[in-house]
Backbone as CSV, one residue per row, in Angstrom:
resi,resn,N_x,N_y,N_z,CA_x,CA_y,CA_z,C_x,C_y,C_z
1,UNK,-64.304,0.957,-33.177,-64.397,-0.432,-33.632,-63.009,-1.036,-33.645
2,UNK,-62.256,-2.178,-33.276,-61.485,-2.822,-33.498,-60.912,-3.465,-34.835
3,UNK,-60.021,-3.182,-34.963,-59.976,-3.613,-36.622,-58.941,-4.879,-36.612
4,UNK,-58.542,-5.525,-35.638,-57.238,-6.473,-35.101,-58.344,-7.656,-36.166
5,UNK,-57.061,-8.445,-36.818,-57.631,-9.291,-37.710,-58.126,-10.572,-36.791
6,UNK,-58.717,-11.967,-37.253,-59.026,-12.887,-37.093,-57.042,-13.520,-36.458
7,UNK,-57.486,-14.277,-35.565,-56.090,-14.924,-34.820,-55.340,-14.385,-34.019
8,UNK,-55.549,-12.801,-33.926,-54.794,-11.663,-33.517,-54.898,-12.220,-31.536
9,UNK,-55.943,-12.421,-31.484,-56.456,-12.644,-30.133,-55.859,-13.891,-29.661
10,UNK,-55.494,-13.918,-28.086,-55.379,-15.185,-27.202,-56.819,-15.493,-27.025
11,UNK,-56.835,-16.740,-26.724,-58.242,-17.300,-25.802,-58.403,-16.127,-24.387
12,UNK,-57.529,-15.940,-23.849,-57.627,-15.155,-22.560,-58.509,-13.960,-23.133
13,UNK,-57.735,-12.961,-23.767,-58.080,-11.752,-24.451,-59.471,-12.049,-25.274
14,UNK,-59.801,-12.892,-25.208,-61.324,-13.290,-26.306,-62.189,-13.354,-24.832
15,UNK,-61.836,-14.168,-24.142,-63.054,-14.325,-23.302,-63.479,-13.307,-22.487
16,UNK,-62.289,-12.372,-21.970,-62.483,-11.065,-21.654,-63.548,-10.114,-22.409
17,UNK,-63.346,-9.714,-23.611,-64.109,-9.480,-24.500,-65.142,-9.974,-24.366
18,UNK,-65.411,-11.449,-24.628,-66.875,-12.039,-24.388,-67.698,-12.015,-23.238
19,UNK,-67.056,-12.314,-22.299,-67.425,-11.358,-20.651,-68.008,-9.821,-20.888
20,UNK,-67.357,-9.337,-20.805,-67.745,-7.977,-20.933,-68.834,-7.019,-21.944
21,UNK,-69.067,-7.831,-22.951,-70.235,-7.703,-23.688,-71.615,-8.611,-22.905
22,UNK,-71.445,-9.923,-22.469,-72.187,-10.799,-21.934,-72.756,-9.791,-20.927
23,UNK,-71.812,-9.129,-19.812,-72.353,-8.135,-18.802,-72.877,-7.299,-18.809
24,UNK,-72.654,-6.341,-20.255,-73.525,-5.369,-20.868,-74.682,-5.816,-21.376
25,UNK,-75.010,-7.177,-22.248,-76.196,-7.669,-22.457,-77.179,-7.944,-21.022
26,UNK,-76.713,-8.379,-20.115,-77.017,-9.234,-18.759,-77.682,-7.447,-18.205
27,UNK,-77.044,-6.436,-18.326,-77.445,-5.194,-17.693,-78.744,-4.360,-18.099
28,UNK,-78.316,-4.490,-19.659,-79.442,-4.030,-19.875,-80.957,-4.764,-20.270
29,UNK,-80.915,-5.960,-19.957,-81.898,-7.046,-20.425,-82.815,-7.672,-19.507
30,UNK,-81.536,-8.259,-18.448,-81.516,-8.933,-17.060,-82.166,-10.664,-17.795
31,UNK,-82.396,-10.961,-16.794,-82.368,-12.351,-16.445,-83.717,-12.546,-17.058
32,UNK,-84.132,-13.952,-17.913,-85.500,-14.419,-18.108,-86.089,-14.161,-19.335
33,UNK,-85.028,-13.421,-20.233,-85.026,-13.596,-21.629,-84.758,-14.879,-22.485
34,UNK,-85.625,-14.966,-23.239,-84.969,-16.499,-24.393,-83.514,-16.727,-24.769
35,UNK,-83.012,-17.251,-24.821,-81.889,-17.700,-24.553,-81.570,-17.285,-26.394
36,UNK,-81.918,-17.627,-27.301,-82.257,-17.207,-28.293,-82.038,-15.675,-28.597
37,UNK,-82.528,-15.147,-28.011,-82.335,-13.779,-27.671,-81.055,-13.259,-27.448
38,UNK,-80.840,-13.576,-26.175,-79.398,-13.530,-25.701,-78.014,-13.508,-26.322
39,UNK,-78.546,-14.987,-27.280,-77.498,-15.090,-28.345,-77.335,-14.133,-29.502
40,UNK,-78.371,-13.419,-30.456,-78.190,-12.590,-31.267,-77.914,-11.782,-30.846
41,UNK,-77.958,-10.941,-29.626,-77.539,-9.756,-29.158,-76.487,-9.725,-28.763
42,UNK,-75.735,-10.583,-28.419,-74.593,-10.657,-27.933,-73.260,-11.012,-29.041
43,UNK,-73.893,-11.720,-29.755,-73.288,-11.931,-31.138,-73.178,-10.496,-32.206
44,UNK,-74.409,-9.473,-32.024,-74.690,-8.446,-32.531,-73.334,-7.143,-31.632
45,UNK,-72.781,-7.536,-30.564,-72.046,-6.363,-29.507,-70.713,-6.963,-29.957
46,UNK,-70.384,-8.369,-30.146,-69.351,-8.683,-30.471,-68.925,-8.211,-31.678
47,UNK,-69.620,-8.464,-32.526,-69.184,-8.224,-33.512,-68.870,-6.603,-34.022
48,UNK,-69.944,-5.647,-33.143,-69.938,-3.964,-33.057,-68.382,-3.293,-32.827
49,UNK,-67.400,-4.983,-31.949,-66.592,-4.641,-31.581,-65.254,-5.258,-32.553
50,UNK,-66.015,-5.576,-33.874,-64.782,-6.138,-35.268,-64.521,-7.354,-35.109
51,UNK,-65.697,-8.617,-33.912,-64.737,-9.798,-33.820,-65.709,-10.307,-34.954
52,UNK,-65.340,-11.481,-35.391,-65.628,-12.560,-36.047,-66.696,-13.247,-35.017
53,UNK,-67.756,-13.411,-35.322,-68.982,-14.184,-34.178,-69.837,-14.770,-35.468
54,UNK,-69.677,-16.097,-35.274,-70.649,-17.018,-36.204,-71.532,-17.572,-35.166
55,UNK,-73.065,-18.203,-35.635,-74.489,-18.438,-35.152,-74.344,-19.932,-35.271
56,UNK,-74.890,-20.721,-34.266,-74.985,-22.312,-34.688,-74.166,-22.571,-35.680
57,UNK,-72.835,-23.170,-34.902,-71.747,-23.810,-35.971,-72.025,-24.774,-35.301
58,UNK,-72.779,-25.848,-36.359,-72.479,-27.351,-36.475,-71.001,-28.119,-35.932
59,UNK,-70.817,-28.916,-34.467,-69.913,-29.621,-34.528,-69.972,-31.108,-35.052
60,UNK,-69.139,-31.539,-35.820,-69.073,-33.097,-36.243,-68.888,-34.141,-34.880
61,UNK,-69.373,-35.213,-35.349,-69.083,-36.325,-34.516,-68.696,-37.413,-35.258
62,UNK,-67.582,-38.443,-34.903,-67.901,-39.494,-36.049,-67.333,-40.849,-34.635
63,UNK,-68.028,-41.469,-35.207,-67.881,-43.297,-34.629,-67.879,-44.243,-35.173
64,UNK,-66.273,-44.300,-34.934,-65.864,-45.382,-36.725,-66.385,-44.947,-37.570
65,UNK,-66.956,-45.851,-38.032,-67.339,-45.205,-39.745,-68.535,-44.087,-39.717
66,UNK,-68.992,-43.749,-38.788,-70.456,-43.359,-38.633,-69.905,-41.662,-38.747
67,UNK,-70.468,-40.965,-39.136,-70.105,-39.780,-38.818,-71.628,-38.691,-39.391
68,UNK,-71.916,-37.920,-38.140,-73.054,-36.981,-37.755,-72.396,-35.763,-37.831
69,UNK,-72.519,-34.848,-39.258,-72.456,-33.591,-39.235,-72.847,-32.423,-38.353
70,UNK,-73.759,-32.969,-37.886,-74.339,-31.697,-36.524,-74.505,-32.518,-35.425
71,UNK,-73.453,-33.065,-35.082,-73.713,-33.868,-33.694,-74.129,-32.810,-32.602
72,UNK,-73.609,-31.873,-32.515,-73.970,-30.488,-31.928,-73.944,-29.425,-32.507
73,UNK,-74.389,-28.376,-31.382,-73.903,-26.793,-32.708,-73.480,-25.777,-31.290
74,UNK,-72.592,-25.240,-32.008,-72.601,-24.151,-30.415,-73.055,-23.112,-30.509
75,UNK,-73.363,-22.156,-29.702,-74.014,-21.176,-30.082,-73.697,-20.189,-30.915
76,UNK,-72.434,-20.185,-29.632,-71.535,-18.867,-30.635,-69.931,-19.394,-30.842
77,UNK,-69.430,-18.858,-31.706,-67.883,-19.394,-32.436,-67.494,-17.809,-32.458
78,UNK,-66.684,-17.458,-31.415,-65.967,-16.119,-31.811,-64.518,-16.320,-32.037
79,UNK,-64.106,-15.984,-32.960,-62.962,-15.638,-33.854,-62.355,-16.876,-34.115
80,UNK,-63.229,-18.073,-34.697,-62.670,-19.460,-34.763,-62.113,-19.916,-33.641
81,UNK,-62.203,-19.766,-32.613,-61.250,-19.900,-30.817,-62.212,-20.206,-30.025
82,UNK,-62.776,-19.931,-29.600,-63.777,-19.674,-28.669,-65.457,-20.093,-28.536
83,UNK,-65.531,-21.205,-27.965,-66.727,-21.996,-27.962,-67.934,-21.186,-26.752
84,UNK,-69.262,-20.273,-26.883,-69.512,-19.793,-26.222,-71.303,-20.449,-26.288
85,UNK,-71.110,-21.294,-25.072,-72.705,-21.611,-24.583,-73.484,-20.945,-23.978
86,UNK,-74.834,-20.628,-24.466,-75.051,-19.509,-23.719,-76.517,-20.394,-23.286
87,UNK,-77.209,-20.106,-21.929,-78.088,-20.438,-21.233,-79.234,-19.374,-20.565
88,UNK,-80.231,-19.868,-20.686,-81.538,-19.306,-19.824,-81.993,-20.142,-18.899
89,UNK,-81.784,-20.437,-18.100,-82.039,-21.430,-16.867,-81.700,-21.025,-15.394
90,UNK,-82.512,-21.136,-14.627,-82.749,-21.246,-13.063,-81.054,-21.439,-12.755
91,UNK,-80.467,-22.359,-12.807,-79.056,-22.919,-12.590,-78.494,-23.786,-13.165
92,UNK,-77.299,-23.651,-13.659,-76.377,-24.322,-14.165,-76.651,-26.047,-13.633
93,UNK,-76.100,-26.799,-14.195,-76.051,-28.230,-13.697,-74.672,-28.912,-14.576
94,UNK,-74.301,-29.911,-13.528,-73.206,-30.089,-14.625,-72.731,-30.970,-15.799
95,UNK,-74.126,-31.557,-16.319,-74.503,-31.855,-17.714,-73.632,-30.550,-18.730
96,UNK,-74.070,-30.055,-18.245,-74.160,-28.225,-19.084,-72.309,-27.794,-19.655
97,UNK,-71.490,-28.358,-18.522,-70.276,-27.764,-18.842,-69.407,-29.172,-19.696
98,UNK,-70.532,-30.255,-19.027,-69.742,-31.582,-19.864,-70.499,-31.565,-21.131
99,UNK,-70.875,-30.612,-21.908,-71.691,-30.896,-23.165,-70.169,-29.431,-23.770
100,UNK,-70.147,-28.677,-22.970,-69.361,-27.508,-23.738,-67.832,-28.291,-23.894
101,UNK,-66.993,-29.086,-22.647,-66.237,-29.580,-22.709,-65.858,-30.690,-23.940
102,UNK,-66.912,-31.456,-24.216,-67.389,-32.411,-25.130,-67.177,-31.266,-26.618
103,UNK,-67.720,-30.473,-26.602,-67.582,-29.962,-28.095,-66.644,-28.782,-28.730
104,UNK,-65.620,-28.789,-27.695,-64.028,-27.959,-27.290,-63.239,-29.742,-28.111
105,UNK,-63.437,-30.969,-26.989,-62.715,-31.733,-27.956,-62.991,-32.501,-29.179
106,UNK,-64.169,-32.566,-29.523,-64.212,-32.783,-30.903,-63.929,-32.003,-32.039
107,UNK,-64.207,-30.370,-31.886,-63.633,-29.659,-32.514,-61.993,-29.107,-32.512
108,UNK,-61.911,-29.625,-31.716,-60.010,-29.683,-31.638,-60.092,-27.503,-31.162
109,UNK,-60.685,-27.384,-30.492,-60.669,-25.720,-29.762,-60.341,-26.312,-28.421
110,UNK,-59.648,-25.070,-27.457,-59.389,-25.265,-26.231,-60.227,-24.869,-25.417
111,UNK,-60.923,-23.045,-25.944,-61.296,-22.705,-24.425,-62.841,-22.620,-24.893
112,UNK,-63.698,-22.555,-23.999,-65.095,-22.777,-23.772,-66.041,-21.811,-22.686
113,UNK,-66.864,-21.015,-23.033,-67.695,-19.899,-22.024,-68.810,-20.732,-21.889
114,UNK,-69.511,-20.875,-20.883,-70.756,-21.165,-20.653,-71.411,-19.979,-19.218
115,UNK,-72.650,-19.287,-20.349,-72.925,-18.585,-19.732,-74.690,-18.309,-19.404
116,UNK,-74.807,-18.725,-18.233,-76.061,-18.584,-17.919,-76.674,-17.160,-17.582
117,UNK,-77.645,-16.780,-18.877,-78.106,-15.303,-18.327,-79.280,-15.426,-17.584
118,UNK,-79.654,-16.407,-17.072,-80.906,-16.486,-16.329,-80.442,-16.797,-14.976
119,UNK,-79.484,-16.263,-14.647,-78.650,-16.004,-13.125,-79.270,-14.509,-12.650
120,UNK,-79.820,-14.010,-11.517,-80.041,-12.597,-11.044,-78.842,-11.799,-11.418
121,UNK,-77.497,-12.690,-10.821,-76.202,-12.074,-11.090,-75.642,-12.890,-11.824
122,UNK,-75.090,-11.909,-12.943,-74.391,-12.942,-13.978,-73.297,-13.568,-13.506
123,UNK,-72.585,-12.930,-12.735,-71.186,-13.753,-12.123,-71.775,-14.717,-11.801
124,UNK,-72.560,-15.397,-11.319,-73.043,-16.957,-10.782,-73.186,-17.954,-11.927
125,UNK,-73.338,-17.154,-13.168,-73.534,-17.952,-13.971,-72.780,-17.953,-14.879
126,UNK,-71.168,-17.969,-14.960,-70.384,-17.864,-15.893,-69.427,-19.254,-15.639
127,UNK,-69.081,-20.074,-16.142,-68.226,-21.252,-15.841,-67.145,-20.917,-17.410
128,UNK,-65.487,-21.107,-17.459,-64.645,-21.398,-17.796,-64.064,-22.468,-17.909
129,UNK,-64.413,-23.265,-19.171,-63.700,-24.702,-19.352,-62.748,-24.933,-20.890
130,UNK,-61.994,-25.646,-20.030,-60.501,-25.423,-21.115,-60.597,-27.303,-21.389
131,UNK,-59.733,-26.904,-22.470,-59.495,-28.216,-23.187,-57.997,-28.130,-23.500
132,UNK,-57.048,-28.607,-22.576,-55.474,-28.425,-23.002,-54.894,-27.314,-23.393
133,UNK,-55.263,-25.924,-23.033,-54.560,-25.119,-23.303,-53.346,-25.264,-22.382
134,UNK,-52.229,-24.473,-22.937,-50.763,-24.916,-22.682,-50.418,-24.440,-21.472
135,UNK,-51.046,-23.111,-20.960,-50.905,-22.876,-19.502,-51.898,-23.695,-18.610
136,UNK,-51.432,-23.925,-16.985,-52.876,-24.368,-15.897,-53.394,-23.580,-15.730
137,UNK,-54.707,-23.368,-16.182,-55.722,-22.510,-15.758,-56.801,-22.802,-15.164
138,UNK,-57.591,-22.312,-14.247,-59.004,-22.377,-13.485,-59.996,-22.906,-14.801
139,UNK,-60.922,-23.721,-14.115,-62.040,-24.332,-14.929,-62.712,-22.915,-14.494
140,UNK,-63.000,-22.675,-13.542,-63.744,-21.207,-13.053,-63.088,-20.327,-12.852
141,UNK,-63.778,-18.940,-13.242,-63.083,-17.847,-12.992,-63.081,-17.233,-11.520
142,UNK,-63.992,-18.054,-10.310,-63.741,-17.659,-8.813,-63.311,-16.041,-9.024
143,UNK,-62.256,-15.444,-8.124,-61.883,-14.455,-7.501,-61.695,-13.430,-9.234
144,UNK,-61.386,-14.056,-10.207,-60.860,-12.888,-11.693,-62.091,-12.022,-11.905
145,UNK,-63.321,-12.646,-11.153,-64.492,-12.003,-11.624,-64.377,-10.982,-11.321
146,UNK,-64.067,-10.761,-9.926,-64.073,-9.304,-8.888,-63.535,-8.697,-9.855
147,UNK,-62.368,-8.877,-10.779,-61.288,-7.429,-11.342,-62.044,-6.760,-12.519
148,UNK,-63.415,-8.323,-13.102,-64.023,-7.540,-14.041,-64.607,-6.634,-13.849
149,UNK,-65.210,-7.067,-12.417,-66.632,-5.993,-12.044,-66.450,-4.599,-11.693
150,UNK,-64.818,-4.622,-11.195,-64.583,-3.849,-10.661,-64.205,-2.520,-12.366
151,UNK,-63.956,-3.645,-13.238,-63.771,-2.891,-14.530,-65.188,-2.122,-15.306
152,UNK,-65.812,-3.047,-14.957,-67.305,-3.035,-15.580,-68.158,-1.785,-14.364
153,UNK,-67.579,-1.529,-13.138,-68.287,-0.407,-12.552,-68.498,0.973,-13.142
154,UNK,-68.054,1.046,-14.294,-68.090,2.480,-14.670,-69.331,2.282,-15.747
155,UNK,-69.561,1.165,-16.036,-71.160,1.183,-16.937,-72.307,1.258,-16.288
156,UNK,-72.296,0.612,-15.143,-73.757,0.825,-14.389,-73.800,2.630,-13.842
């Protein structure tokens, strides 16, 4: 078990983590499970691994004076950092990454997972979206995937 406190982690080093549990859920489950599903179990591996993983955190919205306590909720909140959408759907669309992007800047967080487990292959369904983090980084992880898989070959 990991015992590294809350903050200890970069966004990089979190999403890695969140990847790599996502792939172990995605392996042993596969594709066409409730999305619902997806989320407690994956929230259940994260956490096996000492992170901090909270369930539907309410994001605020406010307009002018107006302000909506649950304007959204994300699925998963790992280690206060990390905004993780998780999906059961045929294919991504890109509503999907402008709703995760959208609730990275209202909550003042940078980085954002959106992950579709209703992909055959999960790599198709993983998108990376940042909100001003201080390095340029890929909205997608393209070619970084290969180094996971190639990490992740010793589980299958």
């Amino acid at each position: 078990m990991n015992t590294n406190s809350q903050n200890t982690y970069t966004e990089d080093q979190l999403s890695k983590l969140i990847l790599d549990a996502a792939f172990k859920v995605h392996t042993r489950t596969g594709p066409g499970v409730l999305e619902t599903v997806y989320e407690v179990i994956l929230a259940y591996g994260l956490r096996k691994q000492g992170l901090q993983v909270q369930r539907q955190v309410p994001i605020r919205i406010q307009y002018d004076e107006l302000v909506f306590d649950e304007g959204f909720r994300a699925d998963l909140l790992v280690e206060d950092k990390v905004i993780v959408e998780l999906k059961s759907v045929e294919k991504l669309i890109p509503v999907h990454s402008k709703q995760v992007l959208t609730q990275l800047r209202l909550s003042g967080r940078h980085l954002g997972l959106l992950i579709n487990f209703g992909e055959v292959h999960l790599k198709n369904g993983i998108e990376r979206i940042v909100n001003g983090l201080t390095e340029d980084r890929p909205r997608s992880f393209g070619g970084k995937l290969l180094s996971i898989f190639a990490s992740l070959a010793s589980f299958v």
